[in-house]
N, CA, C and O atoms as a GROMACS GRO file, in nm:
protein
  344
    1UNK      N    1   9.564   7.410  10.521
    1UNK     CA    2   9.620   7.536  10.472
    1UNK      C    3   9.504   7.630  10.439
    1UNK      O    4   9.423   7.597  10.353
    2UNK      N    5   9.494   7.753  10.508
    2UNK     CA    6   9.405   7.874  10.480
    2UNK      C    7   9.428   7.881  10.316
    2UNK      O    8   9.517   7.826  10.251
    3UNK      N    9   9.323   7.962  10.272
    3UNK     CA   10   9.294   8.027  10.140
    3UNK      C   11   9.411   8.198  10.132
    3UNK      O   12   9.424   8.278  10.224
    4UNK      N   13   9.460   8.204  10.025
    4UNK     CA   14   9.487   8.303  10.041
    4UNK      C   15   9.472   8.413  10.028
    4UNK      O   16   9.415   8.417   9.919
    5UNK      N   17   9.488   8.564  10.079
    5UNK     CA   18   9.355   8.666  10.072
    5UNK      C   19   9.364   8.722   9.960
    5UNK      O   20   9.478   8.717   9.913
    6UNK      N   21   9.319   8.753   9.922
    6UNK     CA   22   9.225   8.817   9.792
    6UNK      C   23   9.174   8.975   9.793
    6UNK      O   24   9.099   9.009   9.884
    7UNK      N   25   9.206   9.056   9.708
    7UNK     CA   26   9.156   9.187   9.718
    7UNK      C   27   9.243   9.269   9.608
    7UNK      O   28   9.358   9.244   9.571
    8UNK      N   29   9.153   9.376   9.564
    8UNK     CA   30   9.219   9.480   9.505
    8UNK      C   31   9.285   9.582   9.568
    8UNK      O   32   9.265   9.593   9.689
    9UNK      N   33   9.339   9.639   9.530
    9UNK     CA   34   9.422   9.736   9.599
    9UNK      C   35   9.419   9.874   9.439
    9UNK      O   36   9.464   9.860   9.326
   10UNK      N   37   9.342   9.998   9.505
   10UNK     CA   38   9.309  10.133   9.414
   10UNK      C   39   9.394  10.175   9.464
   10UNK      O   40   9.425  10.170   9.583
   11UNK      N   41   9.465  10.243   9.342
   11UNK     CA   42   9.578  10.380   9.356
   11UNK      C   43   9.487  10.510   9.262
   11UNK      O   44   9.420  10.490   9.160
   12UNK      N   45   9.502  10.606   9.311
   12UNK     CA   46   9.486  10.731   9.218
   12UNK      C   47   9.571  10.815   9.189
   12UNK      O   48   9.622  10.873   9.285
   13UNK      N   49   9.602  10.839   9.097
   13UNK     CA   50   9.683  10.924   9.044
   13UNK      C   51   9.638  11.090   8.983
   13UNK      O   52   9.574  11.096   8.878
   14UNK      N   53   9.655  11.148   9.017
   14UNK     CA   54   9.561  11.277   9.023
   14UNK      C   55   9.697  11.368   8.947
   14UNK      O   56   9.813  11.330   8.931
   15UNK      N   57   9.630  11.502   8.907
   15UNK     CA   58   9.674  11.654   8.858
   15UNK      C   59   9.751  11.723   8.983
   15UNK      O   60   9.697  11.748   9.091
   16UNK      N   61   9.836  11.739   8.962
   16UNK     CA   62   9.915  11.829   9.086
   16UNK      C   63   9.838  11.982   9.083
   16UNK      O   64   9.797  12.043   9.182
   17UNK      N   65   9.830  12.020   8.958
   17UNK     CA   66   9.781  12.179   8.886
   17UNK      C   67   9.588  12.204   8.934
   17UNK      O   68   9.529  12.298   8.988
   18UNK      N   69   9.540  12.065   8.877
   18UNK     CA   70   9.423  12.100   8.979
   18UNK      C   71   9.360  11.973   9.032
   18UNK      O   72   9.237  11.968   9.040
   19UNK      N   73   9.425  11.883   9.065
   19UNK     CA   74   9.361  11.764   9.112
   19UNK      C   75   9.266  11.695   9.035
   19UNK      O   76   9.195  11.630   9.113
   20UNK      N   77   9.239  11.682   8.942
   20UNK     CA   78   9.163  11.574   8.861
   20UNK      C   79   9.218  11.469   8.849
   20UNK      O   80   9.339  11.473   8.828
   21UNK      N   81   9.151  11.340   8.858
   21UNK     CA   82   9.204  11.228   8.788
   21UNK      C   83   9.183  11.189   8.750
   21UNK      O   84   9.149  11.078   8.789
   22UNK      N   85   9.167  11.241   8.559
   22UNK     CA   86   9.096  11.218   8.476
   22UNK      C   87   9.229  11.240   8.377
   22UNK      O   88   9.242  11.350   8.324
   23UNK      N   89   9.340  11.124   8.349
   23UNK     CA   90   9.422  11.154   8.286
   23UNK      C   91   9.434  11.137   8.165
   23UNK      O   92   9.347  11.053   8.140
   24UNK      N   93   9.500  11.168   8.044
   24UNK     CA   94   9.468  11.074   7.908
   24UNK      C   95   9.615  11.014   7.874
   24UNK      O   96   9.716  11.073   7.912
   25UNK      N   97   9.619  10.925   7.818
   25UNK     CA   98   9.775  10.810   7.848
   25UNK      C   99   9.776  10.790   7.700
   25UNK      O  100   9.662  10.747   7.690
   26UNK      N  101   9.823  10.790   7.577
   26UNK     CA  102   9.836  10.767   7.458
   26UNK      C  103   9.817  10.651   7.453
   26UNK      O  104   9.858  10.590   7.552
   27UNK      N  105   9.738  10.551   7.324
   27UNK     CA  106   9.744  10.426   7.314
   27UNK      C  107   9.899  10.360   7.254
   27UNK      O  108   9.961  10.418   7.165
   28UNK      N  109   9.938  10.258   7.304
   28UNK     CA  110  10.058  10.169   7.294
   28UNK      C  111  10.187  10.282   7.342
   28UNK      O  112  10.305  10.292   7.307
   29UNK      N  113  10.098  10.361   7.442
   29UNK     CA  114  10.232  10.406   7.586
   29UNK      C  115  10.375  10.323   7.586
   29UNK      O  116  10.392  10.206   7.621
   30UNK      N  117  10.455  10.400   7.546
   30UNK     CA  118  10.578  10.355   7.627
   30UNK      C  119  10.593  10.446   7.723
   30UNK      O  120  10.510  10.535   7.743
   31UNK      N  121  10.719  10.429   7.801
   31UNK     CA  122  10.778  10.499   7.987
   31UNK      C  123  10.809  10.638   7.916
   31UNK      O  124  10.822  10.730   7.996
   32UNK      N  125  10.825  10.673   7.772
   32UNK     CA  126  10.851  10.807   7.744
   32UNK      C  127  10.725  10.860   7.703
   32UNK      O  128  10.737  10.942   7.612
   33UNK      N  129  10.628  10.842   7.735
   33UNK     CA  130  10.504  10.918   7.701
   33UNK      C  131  10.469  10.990   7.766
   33UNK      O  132  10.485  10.975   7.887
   34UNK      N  133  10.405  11.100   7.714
   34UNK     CA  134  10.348  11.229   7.813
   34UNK      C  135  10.211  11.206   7.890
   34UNK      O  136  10.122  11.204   7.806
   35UNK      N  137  10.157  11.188   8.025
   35UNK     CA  138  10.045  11.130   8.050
   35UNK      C  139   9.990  11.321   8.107
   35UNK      O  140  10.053  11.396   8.183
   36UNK      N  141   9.844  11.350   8.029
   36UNK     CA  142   9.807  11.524   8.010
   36UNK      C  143   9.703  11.432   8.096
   36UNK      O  144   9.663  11.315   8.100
   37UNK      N  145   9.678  11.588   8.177
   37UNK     CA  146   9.608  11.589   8.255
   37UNK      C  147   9.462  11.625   8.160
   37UNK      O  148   9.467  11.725   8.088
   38UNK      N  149   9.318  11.530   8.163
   38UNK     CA  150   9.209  11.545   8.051
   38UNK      C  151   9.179  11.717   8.128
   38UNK      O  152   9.222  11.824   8.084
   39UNK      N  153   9.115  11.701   8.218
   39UNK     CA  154   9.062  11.861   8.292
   39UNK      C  155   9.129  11.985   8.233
   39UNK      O  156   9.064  12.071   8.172
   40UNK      N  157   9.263  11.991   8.253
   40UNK     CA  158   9.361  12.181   8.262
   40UNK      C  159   9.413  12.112   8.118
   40UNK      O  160   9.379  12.186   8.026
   41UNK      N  161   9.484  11.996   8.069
   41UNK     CA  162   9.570  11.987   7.976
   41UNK      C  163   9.716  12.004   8.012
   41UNK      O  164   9.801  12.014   7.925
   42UNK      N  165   9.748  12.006   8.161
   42UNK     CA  166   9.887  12.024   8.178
   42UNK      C  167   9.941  11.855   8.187
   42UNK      O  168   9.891  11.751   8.230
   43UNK      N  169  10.052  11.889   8.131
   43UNK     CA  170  10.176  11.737   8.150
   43UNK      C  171  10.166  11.730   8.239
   43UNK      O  172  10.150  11.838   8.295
   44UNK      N  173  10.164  11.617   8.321
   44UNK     CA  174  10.198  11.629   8.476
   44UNK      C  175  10.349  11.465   8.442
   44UNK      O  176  10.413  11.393   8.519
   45UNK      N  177  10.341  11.476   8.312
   45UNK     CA  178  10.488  11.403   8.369
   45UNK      C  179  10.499  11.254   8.276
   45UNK      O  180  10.438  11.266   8.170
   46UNK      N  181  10.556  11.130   8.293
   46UNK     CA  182  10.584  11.049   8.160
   46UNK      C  183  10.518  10.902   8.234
   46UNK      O  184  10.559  10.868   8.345
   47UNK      N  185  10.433  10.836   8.173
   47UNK     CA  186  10.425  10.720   8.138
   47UNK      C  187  10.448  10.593   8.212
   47UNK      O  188  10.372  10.504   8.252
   48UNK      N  189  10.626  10.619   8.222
   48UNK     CA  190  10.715  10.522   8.278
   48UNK      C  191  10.739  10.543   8.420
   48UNK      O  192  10.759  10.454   8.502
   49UNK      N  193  10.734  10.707   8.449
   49UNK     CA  194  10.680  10.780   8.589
   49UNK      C  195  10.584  10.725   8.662
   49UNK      O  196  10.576  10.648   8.758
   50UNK      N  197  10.520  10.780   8.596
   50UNK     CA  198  10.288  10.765   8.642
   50UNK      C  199  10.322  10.572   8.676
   50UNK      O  200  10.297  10.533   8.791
   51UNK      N  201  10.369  10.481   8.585
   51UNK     CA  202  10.371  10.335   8.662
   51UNK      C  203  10.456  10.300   8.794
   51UNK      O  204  10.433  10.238   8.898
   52UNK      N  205  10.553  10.365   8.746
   52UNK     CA  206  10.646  10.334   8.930
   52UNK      C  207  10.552  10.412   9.001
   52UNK      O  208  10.466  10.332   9.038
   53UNK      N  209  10.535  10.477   9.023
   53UNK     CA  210  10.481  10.577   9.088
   53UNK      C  211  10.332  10.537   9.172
   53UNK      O  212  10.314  10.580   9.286
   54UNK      N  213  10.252  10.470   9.117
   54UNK     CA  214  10.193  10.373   9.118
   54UNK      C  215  10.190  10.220   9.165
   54UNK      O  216  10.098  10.156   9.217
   55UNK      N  217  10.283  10.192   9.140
   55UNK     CA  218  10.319  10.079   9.176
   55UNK      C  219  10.353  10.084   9.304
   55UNK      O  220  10.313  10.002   9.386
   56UNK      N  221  10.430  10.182   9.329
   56UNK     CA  222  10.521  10.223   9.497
   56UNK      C  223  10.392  10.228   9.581
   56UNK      O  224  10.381  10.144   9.670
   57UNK      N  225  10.295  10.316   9.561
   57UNK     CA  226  10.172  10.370   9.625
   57UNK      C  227  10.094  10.178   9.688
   57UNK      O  228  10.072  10.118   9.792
   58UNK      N  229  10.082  10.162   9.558
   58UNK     CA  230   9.969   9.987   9.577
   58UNK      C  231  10.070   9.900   9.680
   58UNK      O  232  10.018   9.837   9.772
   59UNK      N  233  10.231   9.898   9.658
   59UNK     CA  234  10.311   9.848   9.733
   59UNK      C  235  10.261   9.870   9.904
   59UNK      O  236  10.243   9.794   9.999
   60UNK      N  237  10.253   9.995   9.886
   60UNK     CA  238  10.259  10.077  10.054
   60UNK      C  239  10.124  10.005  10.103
   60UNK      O  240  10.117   9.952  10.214
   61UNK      N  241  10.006  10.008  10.002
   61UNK     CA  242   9.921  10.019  10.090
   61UNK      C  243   9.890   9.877  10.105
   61UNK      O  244   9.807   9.843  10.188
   62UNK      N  245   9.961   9.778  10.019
   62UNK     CA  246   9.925   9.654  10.053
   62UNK      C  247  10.004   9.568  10.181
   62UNK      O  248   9.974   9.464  10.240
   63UNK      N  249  10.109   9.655  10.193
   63UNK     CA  250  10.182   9.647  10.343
   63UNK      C  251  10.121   9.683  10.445
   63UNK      O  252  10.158   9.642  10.555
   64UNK      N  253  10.039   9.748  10.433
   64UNK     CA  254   9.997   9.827  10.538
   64UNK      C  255   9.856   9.726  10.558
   64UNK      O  256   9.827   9.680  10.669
   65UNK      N  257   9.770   9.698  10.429
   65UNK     CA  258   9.634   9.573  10.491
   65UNK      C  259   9.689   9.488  10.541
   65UNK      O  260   9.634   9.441  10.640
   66UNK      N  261   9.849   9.416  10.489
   66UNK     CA  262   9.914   9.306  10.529
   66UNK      C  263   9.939   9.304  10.739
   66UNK      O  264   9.923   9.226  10.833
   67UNK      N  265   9.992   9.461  10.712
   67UNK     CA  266  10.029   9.472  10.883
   67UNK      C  267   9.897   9.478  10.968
   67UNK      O  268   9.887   9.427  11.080
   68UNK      N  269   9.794   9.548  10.901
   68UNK     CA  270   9.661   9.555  10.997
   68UNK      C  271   9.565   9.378  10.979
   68UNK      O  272   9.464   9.353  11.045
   69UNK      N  273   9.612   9.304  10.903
   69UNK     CA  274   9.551   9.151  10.880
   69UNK      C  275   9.625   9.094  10.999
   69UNK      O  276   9.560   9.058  11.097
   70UNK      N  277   9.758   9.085  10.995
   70UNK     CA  278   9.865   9.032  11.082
   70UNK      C  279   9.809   9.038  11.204
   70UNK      O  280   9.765   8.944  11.270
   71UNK      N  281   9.815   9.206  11.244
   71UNK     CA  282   9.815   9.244  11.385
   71UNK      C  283   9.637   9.197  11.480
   71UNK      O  284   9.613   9.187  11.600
   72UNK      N  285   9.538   9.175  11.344
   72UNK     CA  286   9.404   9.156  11.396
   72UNK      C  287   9.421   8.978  11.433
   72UNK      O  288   9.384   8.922  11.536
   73UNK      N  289   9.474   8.932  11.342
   73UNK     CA  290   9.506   8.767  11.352
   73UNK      C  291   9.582   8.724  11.497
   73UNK      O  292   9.542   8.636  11.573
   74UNK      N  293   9.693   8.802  11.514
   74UNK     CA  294   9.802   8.764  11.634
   74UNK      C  295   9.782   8.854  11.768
   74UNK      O  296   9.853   8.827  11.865
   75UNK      N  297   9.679   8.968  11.777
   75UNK     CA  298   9.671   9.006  11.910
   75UNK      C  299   9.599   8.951  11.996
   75UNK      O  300   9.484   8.910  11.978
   76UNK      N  301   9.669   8.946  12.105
   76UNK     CA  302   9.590   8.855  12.225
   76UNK      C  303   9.611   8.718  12.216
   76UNK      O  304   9.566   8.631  12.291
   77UNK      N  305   9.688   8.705  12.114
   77UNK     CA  306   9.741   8.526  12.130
   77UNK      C  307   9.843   8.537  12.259
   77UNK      O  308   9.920   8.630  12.281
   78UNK      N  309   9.823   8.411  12.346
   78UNK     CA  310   9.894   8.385  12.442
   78UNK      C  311  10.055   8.412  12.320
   78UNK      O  312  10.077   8.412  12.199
   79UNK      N  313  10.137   8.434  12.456
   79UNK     CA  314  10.300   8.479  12.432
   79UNK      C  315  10.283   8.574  12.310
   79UNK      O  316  10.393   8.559  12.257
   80UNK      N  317  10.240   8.629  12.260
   80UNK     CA  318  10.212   8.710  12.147
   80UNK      C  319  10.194   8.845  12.118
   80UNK      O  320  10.082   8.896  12.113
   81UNK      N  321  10.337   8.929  12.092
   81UNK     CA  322  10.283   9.075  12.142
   81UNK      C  323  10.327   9.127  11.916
   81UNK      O  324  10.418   9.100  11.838
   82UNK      N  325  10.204   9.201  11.909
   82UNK     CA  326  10.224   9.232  11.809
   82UNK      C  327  10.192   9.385  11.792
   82UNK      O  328  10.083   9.441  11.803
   83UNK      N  329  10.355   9.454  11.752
   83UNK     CA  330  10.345   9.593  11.709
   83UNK      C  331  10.390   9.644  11.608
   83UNK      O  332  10.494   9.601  11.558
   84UNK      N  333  10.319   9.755  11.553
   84UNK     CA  334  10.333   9.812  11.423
   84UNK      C  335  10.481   9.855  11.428
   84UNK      O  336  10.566   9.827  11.513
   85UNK      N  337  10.493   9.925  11.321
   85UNK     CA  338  10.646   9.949  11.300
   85UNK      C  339  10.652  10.018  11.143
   85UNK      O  340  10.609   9.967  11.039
   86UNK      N  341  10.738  10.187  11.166
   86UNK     CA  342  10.747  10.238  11.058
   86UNK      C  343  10.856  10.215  10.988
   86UNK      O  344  10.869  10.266  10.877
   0.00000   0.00000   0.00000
């Protein structure tokens, strides 16, 4: 049995108002907290947001190393046709 792969997976979460991602998150955050943008000071929104939100993003992109691991492993194997898929 192979090892299984290993890696981080970075999300950023940035300022809609001016793109920084330099946010400040209150200590002992709950999902109703205001997460201010440190740079302008605008809300860009709550807490419980900013984690799904996040979470969805690391989801995507770990599907996506998963499909490009897959497709490097199984192309060119005899009987073996492997294609992406949105």
């Amino acid at each position: 049995m192979s090892d299984p792969v290993r890696g981080n997976v970075t999300v950023t979460l940035s300022c809609p108002k001016c793109g920084s991602n330099k946010l400040t998150i209150p200590d002992k955050a709950s999902d109703d907290s205001p997460v201010i943008c440190s740079s302008c000071g605008a809300e860009i929104g709550r807490w419980g947001d900013a984690k799904t939100a996040a979470n969805k993003a690391a989801a995507e992109k770990v599907k996506e190393a998963v499909t490009d691991m897959l497709g490097k492993a199984l192309d060119g194997q005899k009987g073996i046709t492997f294609k992406k898929t949105k």
